[in-house]
N, C-alpha and C positions, 0 to 999 in steps of 0.2 A: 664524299658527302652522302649520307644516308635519308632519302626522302620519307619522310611521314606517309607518302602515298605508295609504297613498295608493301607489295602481298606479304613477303617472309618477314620482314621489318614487323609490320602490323600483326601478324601473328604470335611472332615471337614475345612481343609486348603482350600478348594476351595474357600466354600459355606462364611467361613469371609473375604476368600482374597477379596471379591468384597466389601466390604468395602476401602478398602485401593486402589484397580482398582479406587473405586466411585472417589476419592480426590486426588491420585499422577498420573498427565497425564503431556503432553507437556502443561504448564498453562498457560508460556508466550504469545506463539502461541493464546492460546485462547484469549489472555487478549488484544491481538493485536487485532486478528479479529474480538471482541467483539467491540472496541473502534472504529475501519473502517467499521461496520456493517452497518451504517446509510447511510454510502457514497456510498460504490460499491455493493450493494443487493437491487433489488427491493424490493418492499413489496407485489409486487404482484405473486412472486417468488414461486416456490411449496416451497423450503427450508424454505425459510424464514416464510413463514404462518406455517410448523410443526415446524420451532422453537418458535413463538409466542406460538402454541398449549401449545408444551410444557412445555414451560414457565410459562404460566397460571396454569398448570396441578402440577408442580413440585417446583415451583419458582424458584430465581435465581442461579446461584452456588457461590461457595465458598470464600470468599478470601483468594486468594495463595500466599503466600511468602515463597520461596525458599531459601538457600544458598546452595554454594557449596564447601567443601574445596579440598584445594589441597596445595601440595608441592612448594613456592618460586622456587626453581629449578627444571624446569622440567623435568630436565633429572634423577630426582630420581623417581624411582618407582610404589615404592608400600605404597601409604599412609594410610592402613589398616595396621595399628600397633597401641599399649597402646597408643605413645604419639599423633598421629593422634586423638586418639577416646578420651581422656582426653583436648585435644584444644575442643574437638564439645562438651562436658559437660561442661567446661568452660564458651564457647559461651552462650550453654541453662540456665545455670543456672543465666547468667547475663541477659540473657533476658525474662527470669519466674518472675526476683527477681525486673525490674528495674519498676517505678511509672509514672504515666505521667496525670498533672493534667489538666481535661477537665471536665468542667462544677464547678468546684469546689470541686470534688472528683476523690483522687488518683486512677487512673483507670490504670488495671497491665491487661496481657496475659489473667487471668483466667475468666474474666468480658467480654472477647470479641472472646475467641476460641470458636471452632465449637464441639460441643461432640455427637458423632454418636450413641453412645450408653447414656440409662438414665441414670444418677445417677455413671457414671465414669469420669474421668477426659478428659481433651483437647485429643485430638489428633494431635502428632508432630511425624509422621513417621523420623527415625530418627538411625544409626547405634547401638546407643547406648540403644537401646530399648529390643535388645538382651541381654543385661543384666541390663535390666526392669530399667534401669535410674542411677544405683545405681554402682559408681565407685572403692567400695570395693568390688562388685562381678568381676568386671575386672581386677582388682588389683591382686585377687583369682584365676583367670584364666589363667592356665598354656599352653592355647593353643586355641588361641582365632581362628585360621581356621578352627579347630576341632569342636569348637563348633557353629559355622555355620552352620554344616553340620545338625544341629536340630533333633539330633540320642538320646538326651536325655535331661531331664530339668538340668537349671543348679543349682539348687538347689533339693535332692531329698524331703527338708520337706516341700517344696510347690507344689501347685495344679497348678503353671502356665504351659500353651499349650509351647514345645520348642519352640525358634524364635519366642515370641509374647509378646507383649506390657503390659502395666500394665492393658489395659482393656481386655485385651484377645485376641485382634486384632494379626492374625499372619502376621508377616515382609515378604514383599515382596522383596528378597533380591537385584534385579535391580534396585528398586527405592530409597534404601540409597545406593549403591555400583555402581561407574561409569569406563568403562572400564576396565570392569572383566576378569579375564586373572585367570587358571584353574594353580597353583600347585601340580605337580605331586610327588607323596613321594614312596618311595621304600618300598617292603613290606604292603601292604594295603590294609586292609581286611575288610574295610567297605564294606556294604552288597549296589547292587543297584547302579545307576549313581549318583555321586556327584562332587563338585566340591570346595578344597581349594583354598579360595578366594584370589586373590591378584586386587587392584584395583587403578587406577590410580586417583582416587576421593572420597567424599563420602558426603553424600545432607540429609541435613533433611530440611523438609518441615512444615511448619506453616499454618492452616487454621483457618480461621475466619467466624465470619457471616458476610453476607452482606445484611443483609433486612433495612428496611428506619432509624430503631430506632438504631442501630449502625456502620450506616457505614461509618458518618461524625467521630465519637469516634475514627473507626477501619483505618481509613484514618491517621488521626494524630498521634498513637499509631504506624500506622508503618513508619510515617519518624521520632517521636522522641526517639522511643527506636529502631527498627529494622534495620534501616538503620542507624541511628545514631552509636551504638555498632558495626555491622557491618564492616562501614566507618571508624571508630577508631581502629583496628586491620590493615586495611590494610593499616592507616596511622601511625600507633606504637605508637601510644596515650596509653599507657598502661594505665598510671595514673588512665583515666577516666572508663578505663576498670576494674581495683580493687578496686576503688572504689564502684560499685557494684555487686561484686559479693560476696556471702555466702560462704566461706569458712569451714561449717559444717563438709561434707563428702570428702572434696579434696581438700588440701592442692593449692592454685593456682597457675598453670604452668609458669614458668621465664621466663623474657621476651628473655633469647638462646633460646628457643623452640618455642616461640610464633613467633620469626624473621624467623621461616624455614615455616609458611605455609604463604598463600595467601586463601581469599573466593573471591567466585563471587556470587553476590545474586541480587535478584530481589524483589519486593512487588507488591502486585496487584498493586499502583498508579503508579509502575515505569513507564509503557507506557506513560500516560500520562504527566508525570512530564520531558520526557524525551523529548516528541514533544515540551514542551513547551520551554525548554531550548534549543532543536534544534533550535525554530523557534527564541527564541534570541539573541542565535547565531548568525544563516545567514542574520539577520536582518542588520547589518552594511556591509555585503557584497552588497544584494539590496539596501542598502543607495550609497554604493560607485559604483554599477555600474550605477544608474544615473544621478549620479553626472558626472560619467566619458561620457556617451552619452550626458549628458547636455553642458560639457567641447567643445566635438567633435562638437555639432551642432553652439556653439556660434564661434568654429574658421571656419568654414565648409560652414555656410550660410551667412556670413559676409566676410569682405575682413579684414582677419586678416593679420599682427599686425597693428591696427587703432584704436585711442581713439573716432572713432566718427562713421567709418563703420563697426565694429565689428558688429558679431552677437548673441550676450549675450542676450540681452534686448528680441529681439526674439524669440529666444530659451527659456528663460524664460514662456516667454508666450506660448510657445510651450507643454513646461510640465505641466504651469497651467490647458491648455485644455485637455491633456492625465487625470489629476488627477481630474478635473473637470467631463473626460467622464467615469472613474470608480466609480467617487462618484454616480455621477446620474445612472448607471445602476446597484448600489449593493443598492440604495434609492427604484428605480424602481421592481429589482424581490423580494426586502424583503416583500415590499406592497402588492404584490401579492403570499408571503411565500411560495417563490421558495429559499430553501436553499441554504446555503453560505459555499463554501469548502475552505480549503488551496491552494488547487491547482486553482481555480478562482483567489485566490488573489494574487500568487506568479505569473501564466502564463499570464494574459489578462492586467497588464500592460505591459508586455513588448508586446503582440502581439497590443494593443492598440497605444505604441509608436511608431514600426515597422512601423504600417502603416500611423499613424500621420504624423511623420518625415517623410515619402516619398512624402507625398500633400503637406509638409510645404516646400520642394523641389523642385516639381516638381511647384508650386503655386510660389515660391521666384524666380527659374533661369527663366520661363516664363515671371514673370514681368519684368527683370532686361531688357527683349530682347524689350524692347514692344520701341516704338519713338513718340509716343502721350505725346503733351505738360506736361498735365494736370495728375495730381494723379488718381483720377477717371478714365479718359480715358483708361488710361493705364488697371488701376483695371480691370476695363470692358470688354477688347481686353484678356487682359488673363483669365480670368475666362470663355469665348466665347472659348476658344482655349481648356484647360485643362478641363474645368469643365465636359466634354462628358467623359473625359476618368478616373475620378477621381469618378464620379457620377457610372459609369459600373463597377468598383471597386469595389466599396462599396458595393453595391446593391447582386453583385456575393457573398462576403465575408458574409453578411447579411444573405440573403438567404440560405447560407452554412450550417452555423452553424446553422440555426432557423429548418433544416430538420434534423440535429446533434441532437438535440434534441429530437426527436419522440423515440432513445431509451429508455431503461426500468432501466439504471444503473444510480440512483438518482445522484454519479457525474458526471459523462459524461453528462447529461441531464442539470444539475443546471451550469454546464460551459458554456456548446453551448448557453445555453438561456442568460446567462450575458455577453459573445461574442457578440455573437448578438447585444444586446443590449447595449453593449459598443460599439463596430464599428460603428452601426448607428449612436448612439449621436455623436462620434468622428467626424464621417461627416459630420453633420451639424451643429457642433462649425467647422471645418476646413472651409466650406465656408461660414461662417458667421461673427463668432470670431476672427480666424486667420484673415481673408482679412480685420478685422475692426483693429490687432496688426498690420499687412504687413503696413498700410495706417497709422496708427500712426508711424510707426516708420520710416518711410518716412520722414515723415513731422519735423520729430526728425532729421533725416541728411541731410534735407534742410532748418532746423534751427542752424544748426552746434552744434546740443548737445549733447554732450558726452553717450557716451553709457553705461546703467546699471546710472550713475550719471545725470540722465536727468537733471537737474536744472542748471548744469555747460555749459558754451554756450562759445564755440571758434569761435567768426563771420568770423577769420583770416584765419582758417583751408584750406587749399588745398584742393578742389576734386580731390579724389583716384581713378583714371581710374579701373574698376576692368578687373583684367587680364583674367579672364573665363580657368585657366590653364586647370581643368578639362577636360572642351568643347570641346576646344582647340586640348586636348590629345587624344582625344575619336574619334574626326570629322579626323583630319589629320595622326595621329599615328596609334592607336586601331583599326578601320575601315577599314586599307589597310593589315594591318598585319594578320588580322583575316581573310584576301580573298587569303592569299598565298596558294598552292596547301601543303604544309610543314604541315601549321598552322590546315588547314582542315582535312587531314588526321590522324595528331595526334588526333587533338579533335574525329572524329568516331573511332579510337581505344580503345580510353578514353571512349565514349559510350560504344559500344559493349562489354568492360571490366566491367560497371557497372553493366551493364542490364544485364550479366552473372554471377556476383555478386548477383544480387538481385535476383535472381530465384535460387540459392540457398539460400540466407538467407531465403526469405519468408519460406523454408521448412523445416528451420533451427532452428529457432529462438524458444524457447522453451516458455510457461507461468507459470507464478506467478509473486509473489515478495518475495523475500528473505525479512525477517522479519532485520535483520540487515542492512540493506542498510537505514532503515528508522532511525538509529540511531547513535550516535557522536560517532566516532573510539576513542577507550579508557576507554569511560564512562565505570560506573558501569553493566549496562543494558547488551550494546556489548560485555563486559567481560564476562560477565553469560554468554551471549547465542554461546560464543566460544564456553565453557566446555559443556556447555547443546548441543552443539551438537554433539561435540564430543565424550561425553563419556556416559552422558544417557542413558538408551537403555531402554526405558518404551514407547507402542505406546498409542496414545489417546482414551478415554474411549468412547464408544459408546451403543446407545440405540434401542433397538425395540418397539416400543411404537405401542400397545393394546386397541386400545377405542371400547369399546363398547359389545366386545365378552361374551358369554355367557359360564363359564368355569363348567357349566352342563351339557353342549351338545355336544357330541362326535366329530361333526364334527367341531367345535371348538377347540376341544382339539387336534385332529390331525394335526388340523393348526400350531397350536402352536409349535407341536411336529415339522412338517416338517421343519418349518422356522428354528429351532436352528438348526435342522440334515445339511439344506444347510448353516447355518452361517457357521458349522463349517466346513464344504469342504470347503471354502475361504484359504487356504492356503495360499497364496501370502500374501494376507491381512487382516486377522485376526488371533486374538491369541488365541486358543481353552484353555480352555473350553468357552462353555456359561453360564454365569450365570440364571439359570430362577426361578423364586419362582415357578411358575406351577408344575416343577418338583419335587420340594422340599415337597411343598405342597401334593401333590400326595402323598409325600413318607410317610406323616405324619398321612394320612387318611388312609391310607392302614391298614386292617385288618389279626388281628393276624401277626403282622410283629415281627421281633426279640428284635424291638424299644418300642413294644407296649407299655411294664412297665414303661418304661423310659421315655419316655414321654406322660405318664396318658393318651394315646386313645384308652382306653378298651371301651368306649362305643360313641368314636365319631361318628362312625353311627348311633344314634339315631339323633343327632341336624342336622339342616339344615346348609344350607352354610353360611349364615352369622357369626351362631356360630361356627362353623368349622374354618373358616379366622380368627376370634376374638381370637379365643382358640388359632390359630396356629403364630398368629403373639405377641403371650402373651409367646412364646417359647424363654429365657433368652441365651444368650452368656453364662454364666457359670455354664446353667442346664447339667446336666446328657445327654439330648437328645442333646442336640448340642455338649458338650463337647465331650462324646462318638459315636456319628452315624453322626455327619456335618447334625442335621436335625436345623436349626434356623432360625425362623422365624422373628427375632428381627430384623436381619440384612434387612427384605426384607421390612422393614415398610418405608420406602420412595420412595418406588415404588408402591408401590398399593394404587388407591384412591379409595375412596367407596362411592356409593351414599346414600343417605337418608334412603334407607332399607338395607342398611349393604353389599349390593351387589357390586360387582368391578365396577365401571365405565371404567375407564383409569388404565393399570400397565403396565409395562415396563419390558423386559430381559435385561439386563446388556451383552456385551463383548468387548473386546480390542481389536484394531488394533495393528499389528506390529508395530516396530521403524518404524518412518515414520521421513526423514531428506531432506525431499527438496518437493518443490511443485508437481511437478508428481506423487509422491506416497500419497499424499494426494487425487489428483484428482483421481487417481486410485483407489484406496479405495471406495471414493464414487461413483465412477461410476459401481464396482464390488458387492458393499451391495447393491445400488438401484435396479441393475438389479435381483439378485438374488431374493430377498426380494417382487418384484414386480413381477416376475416369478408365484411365488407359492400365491402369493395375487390374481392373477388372475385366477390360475387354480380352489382357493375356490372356487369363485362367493359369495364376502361377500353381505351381505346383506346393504340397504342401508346407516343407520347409523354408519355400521362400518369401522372401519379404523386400517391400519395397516400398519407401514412407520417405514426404522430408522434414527437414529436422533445423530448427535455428535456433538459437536461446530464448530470444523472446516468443517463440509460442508453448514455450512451457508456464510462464507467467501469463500470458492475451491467451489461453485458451480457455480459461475462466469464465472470460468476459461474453462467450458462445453461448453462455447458459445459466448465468448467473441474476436477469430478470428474472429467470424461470426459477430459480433458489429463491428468491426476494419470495415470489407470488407463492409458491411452497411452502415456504417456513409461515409466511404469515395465516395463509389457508387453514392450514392443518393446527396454526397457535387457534385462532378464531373456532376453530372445529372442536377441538379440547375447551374451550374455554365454556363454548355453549353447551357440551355434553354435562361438561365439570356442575354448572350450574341449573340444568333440569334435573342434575340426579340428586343434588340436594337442595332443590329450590324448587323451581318449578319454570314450564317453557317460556312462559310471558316474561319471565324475570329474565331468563337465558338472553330470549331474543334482543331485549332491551340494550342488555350489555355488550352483546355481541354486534349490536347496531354501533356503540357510540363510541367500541372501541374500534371498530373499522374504521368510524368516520375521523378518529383522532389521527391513525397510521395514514390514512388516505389525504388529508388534509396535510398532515406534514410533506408529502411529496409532492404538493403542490408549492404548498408556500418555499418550499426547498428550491425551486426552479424559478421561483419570482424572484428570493431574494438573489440567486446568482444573476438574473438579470437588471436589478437594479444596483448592485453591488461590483459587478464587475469583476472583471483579475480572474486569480484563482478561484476556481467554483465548486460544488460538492459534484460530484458524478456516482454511479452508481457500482459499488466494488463492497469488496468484502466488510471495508468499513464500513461504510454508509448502510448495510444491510445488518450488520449486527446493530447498528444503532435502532434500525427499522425492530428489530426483534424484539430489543431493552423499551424503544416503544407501547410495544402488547403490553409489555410488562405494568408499565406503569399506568398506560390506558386504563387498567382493570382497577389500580387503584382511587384515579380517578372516578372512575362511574360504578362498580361491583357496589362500594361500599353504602353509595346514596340510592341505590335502587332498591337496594336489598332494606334498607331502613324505611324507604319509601313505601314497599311493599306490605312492613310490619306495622306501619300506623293504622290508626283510626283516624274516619272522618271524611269530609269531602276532597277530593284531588287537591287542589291548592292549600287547605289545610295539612295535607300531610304532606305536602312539601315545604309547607314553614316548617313540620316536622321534623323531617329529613333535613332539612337544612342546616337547621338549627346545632343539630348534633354534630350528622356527620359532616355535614358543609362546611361547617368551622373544621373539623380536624382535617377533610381536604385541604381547605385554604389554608391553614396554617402550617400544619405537618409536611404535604409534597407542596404545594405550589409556591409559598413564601421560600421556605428551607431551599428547595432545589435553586429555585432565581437566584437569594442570596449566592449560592455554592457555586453553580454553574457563571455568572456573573464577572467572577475572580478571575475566568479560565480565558478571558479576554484580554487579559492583560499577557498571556503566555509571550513565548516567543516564538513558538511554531507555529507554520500555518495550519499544520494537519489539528492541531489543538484547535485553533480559531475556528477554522473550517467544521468540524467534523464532529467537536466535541463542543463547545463554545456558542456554535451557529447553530446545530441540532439539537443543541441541550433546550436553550431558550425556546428557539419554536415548540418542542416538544412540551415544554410546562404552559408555557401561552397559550398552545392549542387544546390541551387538556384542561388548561384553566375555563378557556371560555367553553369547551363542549359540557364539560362535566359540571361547572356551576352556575353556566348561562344557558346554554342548549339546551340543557336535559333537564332540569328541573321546570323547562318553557314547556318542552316534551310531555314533561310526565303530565304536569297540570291542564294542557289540552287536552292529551290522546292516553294520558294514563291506566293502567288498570282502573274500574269504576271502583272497588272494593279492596280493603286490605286483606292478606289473608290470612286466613286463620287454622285452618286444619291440612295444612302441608306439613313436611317435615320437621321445617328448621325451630319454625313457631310451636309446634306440635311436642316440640321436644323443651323448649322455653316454658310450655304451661306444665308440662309435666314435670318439668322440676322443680314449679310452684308451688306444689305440695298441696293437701285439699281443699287449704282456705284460697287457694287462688284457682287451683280447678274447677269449685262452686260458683267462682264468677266467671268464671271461662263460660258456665255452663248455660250463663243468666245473656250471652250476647249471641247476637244470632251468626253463625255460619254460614258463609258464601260458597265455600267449596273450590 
């Protein structure tokens, strides 16, 4: 009998268990942020270059596919019972035995798993591995907690390690067993801490290769046998489930037993097979919200109900130029292979139609005012009037996003730059394009032809007086109502309640992304990554990666030594032991040791160290020296490269992070191994070529998250900073300041109410990631639509402050309100009904606040603003005006000349 409490026992378990650490980690997590690696990590990132190192160094890892079962009801237990572990042999053996033909040859499991050790079978860490696969030794087994406890083999005429696999690999008991909960029995004279399992789950895991020659095979093999058998259990397909299974050693379970469990599983493709069917999904929700903003602009900018003044035919044309100015800017950055994200394509039409539909507005109510005979004329008069403040728009918005761009986070960057460059084109089809459809479609209802049906002509038709309700409501209504002492004071409560909002949220709001937000509530994927949250308890595998050192030279070796001594003080965040082959190694060289015989190093001090490594990594899993002393060198053979003279180049120590279940303890992690790790790197003084960093998958994705406020408060800074430059060099500073005020307070206010509604809303919340930060960006953007347009109009009246904000209003307050704040609510509105959360969340939740908040700053705030604290005088000899009177020609310069000048 083998005691749990025997020094070489306990070692020996260590020194394999890093095997089994190398392959069962949090994989999903990885497989996520392997897949988003491209978008939100520079390349020029420290992370990101040591994971290229290592990459090169190691190649890639594994493919992971997981299941998990569990109990139909979840209010039963403990599914660590026979008939639990008889469904998971069932499972395994339908999916060892099932064929799947690619290339012309039946290609099974054994053709594509990962084998850690030579000349042993797959590795499927797996509950049932505890009695080495084989269902008549569980059958045999009178006490299946007891024998957990790994206090003896369960066979005694075999040589198998307790708790270990058919290769020898010993069971890591957290990573087949999920929320493990400790059975207490009376009388119990087990020697040492132990623990009869009861477990609310239980997971075997499937790895495969993934190098170039089979991972097209290893792709299709797990949606046509893994997920297929899988999917047919939890849909009671029995049929297709007996049909393949071997019935040799186990009688197969009826389908009363098979009805009491439930799995949830994953495959390495499921991330992406999951965006993909995400995305077409929501694709008929973005089909239906612009369809519904297209709806809203044809009743909107026409005088609906009219078969001849509608505004269909225009609006039309409206979206042809939105989808005209996203084709031309995803034409334009591919030419110049500036990559192309989801979030480009889902955010920058709508922030492209936002702002279209506001010129297609503020350009349509202008013309409608104009009294010049002639089509032309009129054209002309309004684009004179509009185009100064439609043009500082633009320019502001443009400039925004082009300095949005100088960050380092390949999505944020490939956005602001197709922003960019969708806004501009937008503005120069809006006055070019649009004013060539406004002039046709003129000409269409001074030919009396029917609208959308142009060919149809009613000569007899009535001209439709249009009523201007809007105008109307805004100049007479809205304008007085909004000057009562009632209406003012509510609105600065309303303030001062925000902006004491947002200065908590700002402090509040936490980062990441929840890995599940990115995925369809229900699907297979979000079901896994329930139970993998909840009951898993395995933290992700981590590296120390070694180039260059010299493991002859002492002070080398002490390096080495210190680095594991402070991994393992990481308490918070790592799971002791370390793995290291140095040590190991050492233990192997060492003379006259009690190992000596055992494993043949009576005369290893004669070779050098190449032969020493050669000899010591030729040390078998089922030798005497690993078997009895945990000395094995088998296990470290993918860790140590060696160069051309047999010498280490690059090797790596293996150790594990704690459960790690939300983004902060991820970040935490890496920011507690980096510092640590680079503490003691610096006290060596390594020498030039060497290097010494650790490395785990997730902090090539959580390394973001170290500096990613600092992105948010950058890109907005530096938009605000362009935006006020943008607007004193053709406007003037009072005007600058204005806009530059009430577009911070739009962005700043969305980060508040962002942190309320996740606290009143609960679940899934927004957090602070590359998403949520380009949203912040598309913000500015439309902030400036909001408020540029009424200030600048504000600016250009005559008359006393609240008269020239009935002024301002009147105009441009209607095409605010109806152009972005109606249109977007309409549009955004639909995006609720999606099926993703990351839509509801991200897109859905922030679209809304953002037009709300713009709503109330830009047509209740600021017009309260201006009419208090506004400039006293409109102006008149600055640019923008200055350039308005001179193209009035001398009968209006003469009156220019008759009013007086503020300066």
């Amino acid at each position: 009998m083998s005691s749990v409490c025997d020094l070489h026992d306990s070692d020996r378990h260590n020194v394999l268990g890093t095997i089994q650490s190398d392959c069962v980690d949090r994989s999903l997590v990885q497989n996520i942020q392997q897949y988003f690696l491209a978008l939100w990590v520079s390349s020029s990132s420290r992370t990101y270059q040591e994971q290229e190192s290592s990459a090169e160094n190691y190649g890639p890892f594994y493919r992971t596919n997981q299941f998990i079962l569990a109990y139909q009801n979840e209010d039963w237990v403990n599914v660590f019972q026979k008939d639990g572990l008889k469904v998971i042999y069932f499972l395994q053996n339908i999916i060892r035995n099932r064929k799947v033909l690619i290339g012309g040859k039946n290609t099974t499991l054994d053709d594509l798993c990962y084998r850690p050790i030579s000349a042993k079978g797959c590795y499927v860490p797996s509950p049932m591995d505890i009695w080495l696969q084989d269902p008549s030794l569980l059958e045999k087994d009178e006490d299946i907690q007891f024998t957990t406890l790994c206090t003896e083999s369960i066979d005694v005429n075999q040589t198998n390690i307790p708790c270990s696999d058919k290769n020898g690999i010993p069971i890591i008991l957290e990573s087949v067993f999920g929320g493990i909960d400790c059975e207490e029995r009376a009388n119990d004279t087990q020697p040492c801490d132990h623990c009869y399992i009861q477990a609310k789950t239980m997971a075997v895991t499937y790895l495969l290769m993934n190098d170039e020659f089979t991972k097209k095979d290893a792709e299709q093999w797990e949606k046509e046998v893994w997920m297929d058998t899988l999917d047919a259990l939890n849909k009671r397909e029995y049929a297709k489930l007996y049909k393949y299974y071997d019935k040799t050693l186990m009688p197969a379970p009826r389908e009363q037993l098979l009805d009491q469990y439930r799995v949830a599983f994953m495959a390495e493709r499921s991330v992406s097979d999951e965006i993909d069917d995400e995305t077409n999904q929501n694709a008929w929700i973005v089909v239906v919200s612009y369809f519904m903003m297209f709806m809203y602009i044809g009743f909107a900018i026409g005088q609906f109900p009219s078969k001849i003044y509608n505004g269909f035919t225009l609006g039309l044309g409206g979206i042809f130029i939105v989808a005209v100015s996203m084709i031309s800017s995803i034409g334009m950055v591919s030419y110049f292979s500036i990559g192309l994200t989801m979030i480009s394509l889902e955010v920058i039409p709508f922030l492209i139609l936002a702002i279209g539909v506001d010129n297609m507005f503020i350009i349509t109510h202008n013309y409608k005012k104009q009294k010049h005979p002639t089509v032309p004329e009129r054209m002309g008069h309004t684009l004179k009037q509009v185009g100064p403040s439609i043009t500082i728009a633009a320019i502001c918005e443009t400039l925004a996003f082009l300095v949005g761009s100088l960050t380092k986070m390949p999505a944020l960057q490939s956005f602001c730059i197709q922003a960019a460059v969708g806004v501009f084109i937008d503005y120069l089809l809006q006055i070019t394009m649009f004013v060539a459809f406004l002039t046709l479609d003129e000409q269409r209802k001074k030919h009396k032809r029917y609208d959308l049906m142009i060919c149809k002509q009613d000569p007899n038709y009535a001209i439709k007086e249009d009523r201007k309700l809007i105008q109307t409501f805004f100049k007479k209504h809205y304008s007085p109502f909004i000057q009562k002492p009632a209406c003012v004071i509510t609105t600065i409560v309303i303030f001062v309640a925000l902006f004491a909002i947002s200065c908590v949220g700002i402090t509040k709001l936490e980062v990441g992304l929840d890995e599940q937000v990115s995925m369809v509530e229900g699907s297979n994927l979000f079901n896994y990554m329930t139970l993998e949250k909840k009951y898993i308890e395995i933290g992700p595998l981590a590296y120390l990666i070694l180039e260059n050192l010299d493991y002859q030279n002492q002070h080398d070796l002490e390096l080495v030594a210190n680095l594991s001594n402070s991994l393992s003080q990481l308490n918070e965040t790592v799971q002791p032991p370390i793995y290291s082959w140095v040590a190991s190694f050492n233990l192997f060289i060492r003379e006259k040791a009690e190992w000596t015989q055992a494993c043949e190093t009576q005369d290893i001090a004669l070779y050098d160290l190449p032969t020493q490594l050669k000899r010591f990594l030729g040390v078998r899993i089922n030798s005497p020296c690993c078997q009895r002393f945990g000395i094995c060198g088998e296990t470290f053979e993918a860790d140590i490269v060696l160069n051309e003279q047999g010498y280490v180049k690059t090797s790596r120590l293996r150790f594990q992070h704690r459960p790690i279940h939300n983004s902060a303890g991820y970040i935490l992690s890496l920011e507690q191994t980096r510092q640590v790790i680079d503490k003691v790197v610096k006290d060596a003084n390594l020498k030039e070529n060497q290097k010494v960093y650790p490395y785990s998958m997730p902090y090539v994705f959580y390394d973001q998250y170290s500096y990613i406020r600092a992105v948010a408060i950058t890109n907005v800074l530096l938009a605000l900073a362009t935006i006020f430059f943008t607007m004193t060099l053709v406007q003037d500073v009072v005007c600058a300041i204005i806009v530059v005020l009430f577009v911070f307070l739009i962005a700043f206010n969305l980060i508040g109410t962002i942190w309320l509604t996740n606290v009143i809303f609960g679940g899934f919340v927004i957090e602070i990631n590359a998403v949520s930060v380009v949203n912040l960006v598309t913000c500015i953007g439309l902030a400036v639509e909001f408020v540029a347009h009424i200030v600048i109009k504000f600016r250009l009246c005559d008359g006393k402050r609240w008269e020239r904000v009935t002024g301002a209003m009147s105009t441009m307050g209607t095409s605010v309100f109806v152009g972005i704040a109606c249109t977007k609510f309409i549009g955004v509105a639909v995006l609720g009904f999606a099926p993703s959360t990351l839509f509801k969340l991200y897109y859905f939740r922030m679209y809304i606040l953002m037009v709300v908040l713009g709503a109330f700053n830009g047509l209740v705030l600021l017009p309260i603003f201006l009419g208090l604290f506004g400039p006293q005088f409109s102006i008149m000899n600055v640019r923008v005006k200055s350039l308005i009177n001179q193209s009035d020609g001398p009968s209006n310069s003469s009156q220019a000349k008759k009013r007086p000048s503020y300066g």
